[in-house]
C-alpha positions, 0 to 999 in steps of 0.5 A: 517570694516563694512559688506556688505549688501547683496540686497533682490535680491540678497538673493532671486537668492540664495535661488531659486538656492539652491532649484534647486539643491536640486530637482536635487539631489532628481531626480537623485536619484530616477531615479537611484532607479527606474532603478536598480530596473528595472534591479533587476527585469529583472533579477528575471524575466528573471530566473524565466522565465528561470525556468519555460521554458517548456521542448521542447522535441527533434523531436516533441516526444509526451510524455509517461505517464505511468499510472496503474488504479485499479478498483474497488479502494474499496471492502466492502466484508462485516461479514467474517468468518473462517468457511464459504468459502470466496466469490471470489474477483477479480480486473482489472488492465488497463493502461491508459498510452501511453507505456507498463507497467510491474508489478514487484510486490505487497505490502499488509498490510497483508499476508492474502490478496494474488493477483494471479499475477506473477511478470513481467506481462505486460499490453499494452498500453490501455490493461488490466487484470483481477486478482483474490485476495484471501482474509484470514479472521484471528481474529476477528472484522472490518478490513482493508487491502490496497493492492499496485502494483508496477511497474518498478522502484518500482513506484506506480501503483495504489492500492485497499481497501478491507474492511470486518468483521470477525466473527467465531464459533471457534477461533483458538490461535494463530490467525495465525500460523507462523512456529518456529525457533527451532522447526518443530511443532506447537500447535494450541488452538481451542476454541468455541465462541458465536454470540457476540465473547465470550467463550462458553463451548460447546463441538465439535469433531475434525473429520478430518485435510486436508491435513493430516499435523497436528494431534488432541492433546487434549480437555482439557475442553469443548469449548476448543481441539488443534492440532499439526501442523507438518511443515516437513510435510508440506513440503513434501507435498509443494515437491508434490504439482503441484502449481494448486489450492489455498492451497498453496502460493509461493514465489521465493528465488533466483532460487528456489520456496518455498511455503510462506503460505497454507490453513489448513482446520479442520472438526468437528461436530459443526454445525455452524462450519463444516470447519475451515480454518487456515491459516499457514505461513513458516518463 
């Protein structure tokens, strides 16, 4: 059989008709695209609308702010020393917020920085107080404290920065003296030193311990004496004392208050160190 031969007309319908098809797959397609798309994101956009809806609060409440303001943020008390009275430091607490806030404690990195604060304080709205610190200087060379408020719920209330150098005529060993587990009495090594911070081998007399809870021992050479701290003794004069005054420090266990640390001070006759203060921790 002889083939039929297709007319140029003929082909060409055919070739226009396949082209058309092909553009109207291609359009259905990218239609499709373009509206699942539109769809994926409406969806994202209506979540993440969702998400970001501000709250609406119930009755038109304005919202409370709780905020507690330290000032100063930092104190430069500059060269600190043992032997020297510490300058008197104080803070103010105010709170920027729009309801009362309640202090329920405090957190130092050291026990020598102590608010004169109780726990439970309250400050109005827009109030404020003035809380005296007292500062210990121990050791020697530049330090560092930072103390933190904390309010109900043990959130942050603000925080202070209390920088300063210690220098001292007379180191006592160990820097400070923390009470011992077996035993109620502790030596304490006093030992002379220079401007620069090392040991000179000048002698100096002990004349006097107040309050009279610790005892001279010995000097062993010149530069060098120690005493003995008797912590039973401390303790009866912590069941005397009537909380006035800064020699004690207490903290509350339960339903009973016991002193947390005190201020040991020791007379001798060296001129650049007339009293040492010594700072002294319960366990």
């Amino acid at each position: 059989m002889i083939p039929r031969r297709r007319s140029p007309l003929t082909t060409a319908l055919t070739v226009v008709a396949l082209v058309f098809a092909a553009l109207g797959i291609y359009l259905n397609r990218s239609k499709l695209g373009a509206d699942s798309a539109s769809e994926s994101n409406s969806s994202a956009g209506g979540d993440e609308g969702a998400r970001r809806a501000p709250r609406v609060r119930v009755g038109g409440e304005p919202r409370r702010v709780r905020q507690l303001r330290v000032s100063p943020e930092k104190i430069d008390l500059g060269t600190l020393s043992q032997c020297r009275p510490v300058p008197p430091i104080e803070i103010v607490l105010t709170n920027d917020g729009t309801e009362s806030v309640q202090l329920v404690g405090w957190i130092a990195t050291c026990s020598c920085v102590v608010p004169e604060l109780e726990a439970g304080t309250s400050i109005p709205a827009g109030g404020f107080i003035k809380v005296p610190v007292h500062l210990h200087p121990i050791g020697l060379g530049g330090k560092s404290q930072r103390l933190d408020f904390r309010l109900e719920g043990n959130a942050r209330g603000g925080s202070v920065r209390i920088d300063y150098m210690v220098d001292t005529a007379i180191l006592p060993m160990p820097v400070l003296v923390v009470r011992p587990d077996a035993v109620n009495t502790k030596i304490v090594d006093l030992e002379r030193l220079d401007a620069d911070g090392q040991f000179v081998a000048e002698k100096f007399t002990i004349r006097g311990i107040e309050p009279p809870v610790a005892k001279f021992v010995e000097s062993l050479s010149d530069g060098h004496a120690a005493i003995e701290i008797d912590f039973n003794a401390i303790d009866e004069v912590a069941a005397a004392h009537d909380h006035r005054g800064t020699m004690f420090q207490w903290e509350r266990q339960g339903a009973k208050e016991r002193w947390k640390s005190m201020e040991l001070t020791i007379e001798t006759d060296c001129p650049l160190c007339e009293r040492l203060r010594i700072t002294v921790r319960n366990r």
